[in-house]
C-alpha positions as a Python dict, from the first residue, in 0.01 Angstrom:
ca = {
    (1, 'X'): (0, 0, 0),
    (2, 'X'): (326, 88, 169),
    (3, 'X'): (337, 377, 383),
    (4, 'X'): (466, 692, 206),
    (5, 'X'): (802, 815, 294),
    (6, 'X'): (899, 1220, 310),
    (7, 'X'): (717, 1456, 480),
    (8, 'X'): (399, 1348, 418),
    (9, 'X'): (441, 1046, 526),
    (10, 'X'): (623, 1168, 836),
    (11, 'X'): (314, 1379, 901),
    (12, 'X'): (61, 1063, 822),
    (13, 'X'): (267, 862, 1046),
    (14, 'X'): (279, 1108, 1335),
    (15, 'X'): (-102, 1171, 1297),
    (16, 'X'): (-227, 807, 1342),
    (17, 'X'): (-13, 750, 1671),
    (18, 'X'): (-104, 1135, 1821),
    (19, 'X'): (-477, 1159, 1651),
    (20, 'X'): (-625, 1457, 1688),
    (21, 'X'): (-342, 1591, 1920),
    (22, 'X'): (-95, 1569, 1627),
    (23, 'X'): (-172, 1939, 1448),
    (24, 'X'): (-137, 2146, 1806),
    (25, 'X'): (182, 1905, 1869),
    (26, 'X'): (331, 1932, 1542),
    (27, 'X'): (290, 2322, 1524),
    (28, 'X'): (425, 2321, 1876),
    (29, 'X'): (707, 2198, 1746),
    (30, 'X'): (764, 2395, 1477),
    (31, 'X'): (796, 2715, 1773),
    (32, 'X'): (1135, 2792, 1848),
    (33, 'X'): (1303, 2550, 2113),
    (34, 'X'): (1294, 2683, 2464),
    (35, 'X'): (1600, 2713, 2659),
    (36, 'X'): (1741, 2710, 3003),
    (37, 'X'): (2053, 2901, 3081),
    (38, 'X'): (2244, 2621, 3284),
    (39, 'X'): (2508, 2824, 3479),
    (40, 'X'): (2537, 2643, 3872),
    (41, 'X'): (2910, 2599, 3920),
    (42, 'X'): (3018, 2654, 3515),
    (43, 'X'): (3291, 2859, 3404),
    (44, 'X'): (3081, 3014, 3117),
    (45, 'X'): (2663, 2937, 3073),
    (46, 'X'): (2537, 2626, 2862),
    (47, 'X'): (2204, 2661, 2702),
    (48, 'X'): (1987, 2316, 2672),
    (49, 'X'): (1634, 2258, 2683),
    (50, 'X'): (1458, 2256, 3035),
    (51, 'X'): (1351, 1904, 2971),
    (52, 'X'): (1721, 1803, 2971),
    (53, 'X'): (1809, 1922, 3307),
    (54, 'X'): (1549, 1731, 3405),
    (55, 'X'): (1638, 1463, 3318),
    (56, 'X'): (1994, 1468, 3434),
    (57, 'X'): (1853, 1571, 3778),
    (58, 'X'): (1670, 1247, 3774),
    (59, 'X'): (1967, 946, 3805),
    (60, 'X'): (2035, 885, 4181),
    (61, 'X'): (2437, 949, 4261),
    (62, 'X'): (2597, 822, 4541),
    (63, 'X'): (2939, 929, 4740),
    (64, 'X'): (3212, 713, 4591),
    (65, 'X'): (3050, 568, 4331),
    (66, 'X'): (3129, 558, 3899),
    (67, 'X'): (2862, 731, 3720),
    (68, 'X'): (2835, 610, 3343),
    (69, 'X'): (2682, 875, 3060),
    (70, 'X'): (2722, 595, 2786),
    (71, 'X'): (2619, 875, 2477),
    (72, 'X'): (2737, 1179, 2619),
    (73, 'X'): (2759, 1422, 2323),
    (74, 'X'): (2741, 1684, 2258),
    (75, 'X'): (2737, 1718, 2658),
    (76, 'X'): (2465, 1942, 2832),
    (77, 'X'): (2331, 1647, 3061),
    (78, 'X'): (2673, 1585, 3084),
    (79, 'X'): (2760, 1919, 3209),
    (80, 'X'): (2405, 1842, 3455),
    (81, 'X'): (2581, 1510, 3598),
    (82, 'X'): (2890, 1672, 3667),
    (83, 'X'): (2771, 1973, 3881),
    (84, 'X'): (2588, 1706, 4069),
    (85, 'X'): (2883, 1490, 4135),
    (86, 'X'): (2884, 1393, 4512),
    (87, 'X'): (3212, 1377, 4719),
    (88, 'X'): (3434, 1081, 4578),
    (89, 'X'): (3255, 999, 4286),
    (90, 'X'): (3380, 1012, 3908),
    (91, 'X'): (3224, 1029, 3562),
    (92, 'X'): (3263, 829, 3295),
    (93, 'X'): (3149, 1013, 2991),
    (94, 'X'): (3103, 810, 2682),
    (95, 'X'): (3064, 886, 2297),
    (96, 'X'): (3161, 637, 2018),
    (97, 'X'): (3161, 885, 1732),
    (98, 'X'): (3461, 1063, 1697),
    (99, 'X'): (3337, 1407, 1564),
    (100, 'X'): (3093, 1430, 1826),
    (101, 'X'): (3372, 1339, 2091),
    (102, 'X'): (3507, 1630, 1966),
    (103, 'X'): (3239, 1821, 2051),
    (104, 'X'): (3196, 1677, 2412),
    (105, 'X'): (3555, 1757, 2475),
    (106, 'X'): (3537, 2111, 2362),
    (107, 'X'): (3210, 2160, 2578),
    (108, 'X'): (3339, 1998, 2926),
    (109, 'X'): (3670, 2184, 2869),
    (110, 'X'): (3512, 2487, 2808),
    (111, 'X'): (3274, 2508, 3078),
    (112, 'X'): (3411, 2286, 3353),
    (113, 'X'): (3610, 2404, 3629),
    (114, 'X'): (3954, 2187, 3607),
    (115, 'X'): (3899, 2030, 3946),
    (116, 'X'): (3541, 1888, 3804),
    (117, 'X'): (3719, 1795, 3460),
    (118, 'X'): (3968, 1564, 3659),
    (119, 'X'): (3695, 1396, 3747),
    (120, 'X'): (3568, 1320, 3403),
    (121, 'X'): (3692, 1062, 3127),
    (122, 'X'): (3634, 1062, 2829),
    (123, 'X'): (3596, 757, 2636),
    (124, 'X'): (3541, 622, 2310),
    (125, 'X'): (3364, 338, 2365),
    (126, 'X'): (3063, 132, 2163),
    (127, 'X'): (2810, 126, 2456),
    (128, 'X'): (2669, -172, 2264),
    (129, 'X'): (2958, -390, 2443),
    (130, 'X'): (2986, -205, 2698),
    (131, 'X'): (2816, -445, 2887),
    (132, 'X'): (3144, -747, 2779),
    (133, 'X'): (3384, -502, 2812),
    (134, 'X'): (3291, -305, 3206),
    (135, 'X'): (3054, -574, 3374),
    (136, 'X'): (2892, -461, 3705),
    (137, 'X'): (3100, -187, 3722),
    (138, 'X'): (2867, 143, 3718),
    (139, 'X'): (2681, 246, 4009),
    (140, 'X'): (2494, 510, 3802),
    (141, 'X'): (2405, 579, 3448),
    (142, 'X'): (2223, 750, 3218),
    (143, 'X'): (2202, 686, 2864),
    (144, 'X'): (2050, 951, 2642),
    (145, 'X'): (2038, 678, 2303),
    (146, 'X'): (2016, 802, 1952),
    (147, 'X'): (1679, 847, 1808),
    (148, 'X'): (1420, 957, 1566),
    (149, 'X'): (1493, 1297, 1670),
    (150, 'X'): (1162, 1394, 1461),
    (151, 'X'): (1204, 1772, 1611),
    (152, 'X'): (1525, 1805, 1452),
    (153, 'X'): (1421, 1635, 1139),
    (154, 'X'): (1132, 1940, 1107),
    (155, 'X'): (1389, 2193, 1120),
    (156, 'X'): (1574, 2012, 827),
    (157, 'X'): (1402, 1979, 538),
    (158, 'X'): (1668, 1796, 356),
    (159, 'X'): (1682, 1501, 639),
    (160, 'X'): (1264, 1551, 627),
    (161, 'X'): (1277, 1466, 276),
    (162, 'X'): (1459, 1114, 349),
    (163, 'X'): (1250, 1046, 633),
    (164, 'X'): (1109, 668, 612),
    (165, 'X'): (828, 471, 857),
    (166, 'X'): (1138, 198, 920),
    (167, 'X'): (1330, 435, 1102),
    (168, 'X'): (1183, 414, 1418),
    (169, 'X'): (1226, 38, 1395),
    (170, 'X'): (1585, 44, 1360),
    (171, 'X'): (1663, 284, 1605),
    (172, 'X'): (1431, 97, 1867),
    (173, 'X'): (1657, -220, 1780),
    (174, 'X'): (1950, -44, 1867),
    (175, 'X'): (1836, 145, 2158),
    (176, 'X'): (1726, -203, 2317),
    (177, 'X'): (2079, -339, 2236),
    (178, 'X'): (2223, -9, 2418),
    (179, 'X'): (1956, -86, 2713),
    (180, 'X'): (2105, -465, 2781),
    (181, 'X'): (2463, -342, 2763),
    (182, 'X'): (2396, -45, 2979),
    (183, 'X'): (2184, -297, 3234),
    (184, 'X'): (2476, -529, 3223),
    (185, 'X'): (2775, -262, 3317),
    (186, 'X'): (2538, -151, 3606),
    (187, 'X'): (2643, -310, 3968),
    (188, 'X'): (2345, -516, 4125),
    (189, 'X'): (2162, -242, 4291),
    (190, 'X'): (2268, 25, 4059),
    (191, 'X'): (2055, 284, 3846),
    (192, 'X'): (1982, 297, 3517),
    (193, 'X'): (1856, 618, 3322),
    (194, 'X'): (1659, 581, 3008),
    (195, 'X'): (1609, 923, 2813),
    (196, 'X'): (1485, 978, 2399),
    (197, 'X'): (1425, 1261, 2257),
    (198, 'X'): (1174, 1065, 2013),
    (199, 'X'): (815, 1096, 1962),
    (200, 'X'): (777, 807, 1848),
    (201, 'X'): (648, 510, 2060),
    (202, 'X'): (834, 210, 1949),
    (203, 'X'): (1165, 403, 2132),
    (204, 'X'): (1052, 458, 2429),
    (205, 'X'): (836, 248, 2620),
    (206, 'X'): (836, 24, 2319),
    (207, 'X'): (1183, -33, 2396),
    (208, 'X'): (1106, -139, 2802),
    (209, 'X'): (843, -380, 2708),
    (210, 'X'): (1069, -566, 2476),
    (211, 'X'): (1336, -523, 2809),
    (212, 'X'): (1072, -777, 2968),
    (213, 'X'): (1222, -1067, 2756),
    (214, 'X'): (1563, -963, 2713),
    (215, 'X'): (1662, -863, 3047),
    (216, 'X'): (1515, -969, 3394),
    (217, 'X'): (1589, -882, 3743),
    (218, 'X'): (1503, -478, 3725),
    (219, 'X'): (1223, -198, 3883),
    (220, 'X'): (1106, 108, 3737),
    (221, 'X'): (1163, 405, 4009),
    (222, 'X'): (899, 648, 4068),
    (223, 'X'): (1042, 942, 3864),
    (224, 'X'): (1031, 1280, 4091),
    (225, 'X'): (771, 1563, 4078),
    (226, 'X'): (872, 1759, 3729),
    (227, 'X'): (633, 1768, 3368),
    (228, 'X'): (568, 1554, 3163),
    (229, 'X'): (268, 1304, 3127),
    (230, 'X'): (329, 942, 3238),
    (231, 'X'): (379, 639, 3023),
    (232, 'X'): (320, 288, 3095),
    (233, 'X'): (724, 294, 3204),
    (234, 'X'): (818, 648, 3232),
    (235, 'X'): (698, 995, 3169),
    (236, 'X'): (681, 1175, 2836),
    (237, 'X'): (765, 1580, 2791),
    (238, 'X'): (609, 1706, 2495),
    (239, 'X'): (612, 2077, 2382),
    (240, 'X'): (235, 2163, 2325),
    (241, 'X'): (148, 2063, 2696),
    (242, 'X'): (488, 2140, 2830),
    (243, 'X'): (558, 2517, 2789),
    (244, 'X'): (771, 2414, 2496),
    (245, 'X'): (985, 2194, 2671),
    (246, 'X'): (1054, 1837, 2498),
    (247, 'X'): (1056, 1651, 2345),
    (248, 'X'): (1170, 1428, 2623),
    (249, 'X'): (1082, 1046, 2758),
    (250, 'X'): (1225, 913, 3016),
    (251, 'X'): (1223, 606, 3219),
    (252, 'X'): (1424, 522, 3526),
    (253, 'X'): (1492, 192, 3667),
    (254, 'X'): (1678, -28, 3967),
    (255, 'X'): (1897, -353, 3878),
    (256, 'X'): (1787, -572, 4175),
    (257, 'X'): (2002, -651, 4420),
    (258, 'X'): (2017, -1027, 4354),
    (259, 'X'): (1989, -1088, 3946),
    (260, 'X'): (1789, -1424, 3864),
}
């Protein structure tokens, strides 16, 4: 029998990864999203979920160094790398769909000081071949990739409705192909910064055990003191445990030095 699609399949599916967890999860997600009021250095305020600034606070940056955020829109972690910019360093802030580059423009012009926006770039590039394209050329990055999204997908019945179990496959594919080309534009002893908002498995650390085979020559970094419960590569940020933060994973890594 093939697994049902819609939301009861969505909720089947959800309830054999999370068991018994899955009803205090799911109606933790059905609460209404928690948000921090991200103001340090912005014109005006940016609301985003806790679990985002964390995140953004996570990637190293370094004095002089390009910083890569390789699917920037619609910008909050954006915003969270630029306020964190260190003397000499500049921001490459990526989005490959054009309405949602829209979007990041209108949020970095509206709540950037201009002397951080000349620091920023916006491009509108497929971080896919990004990796062809900028070789070893980012000291830093962090790439938020599209997901399941299976929060968002509650609060939409209409996109519930179409929900399928092959989703999560297809999106891991991609994300994986995003992973490589973000691992190859990083400089050999640069930092790479992993982030989902998906619950499901197969995008997050699913993703970094396929890594294994496609890319070698990398180290996970112990990810700072924050919430979250930790994963076999990262840490996972899920509402019902988190004070309604998430959900979030995350996974943080080092390209060696010297690359086999």
């Amino acid at each position: 029998m093939h697994p049902k699609k819609g939301p009861e399949g969505f909720d089947a599916f959800y309830h054999q990864i999370y068991q018994e967890r899955w009803l205090e999860l799911k109606q933790a997600l059905l609460q209404p999203r928690k948000h921090y009021i991200f103001k340090e250095i912005l014109k005006t305020p940016y609301y985003l979920d806790p679990a985002s600034v964390f995140c953004a606070n996570c990637l190293p940056l370094l004095p002089n160094s390009l910083v890569g955020d390789l699917c920037a829109a619609p910008g909050g972690k954006t915003l969270v790398l630029a306020s964190r910019l260190p003397e000499g360093a500049y921001l490459i802030a990526n989005e490959k769909s054009a309405s949602r580059r829209k979007k990041l423009h209108a949020v970095l012009r509206n709540h950037l000081p201009a002397d951080l926006n000349s620091r920023i770039s916006i491009k509108g590039l497929d971080a896919a071949l990004l990796g062809k394209m900028m070789p070893q050329q980012f000291d830093s990055i962090l790439l938020d990739v599209p997901c399941s999204s299976e929060r968002h997908l509650m609060e939409q019945p209409k996109f519930l409705a179409q929900w399928g179990p092959g989703r999560g496959k297809s999106l891991a594919i991609q994300a994986l192909a995003l992973a490589a080309s973000a691992f190859d534009s990083l400089k050999p002893g640069g930092y790479l910064l992993y982030s989902t908002c998906a619950l499901n498995p197969l995008e997050n650390d699913g993703v970094w055990d396929r890594m294994l085979k496609k890319r070698l020559g990398w180290q996970v970094v112990p990810l700072p003191e924050g919430p979250g419960m930790t994963t076999k590569w990262g840490r996972h940020i899920l509402p019902d445990s988190d004070e309604g933060m998430g959900p979030l994973y995350l996974t943080l890594i080092r390209k060696n030095s010297e690359i086999p």
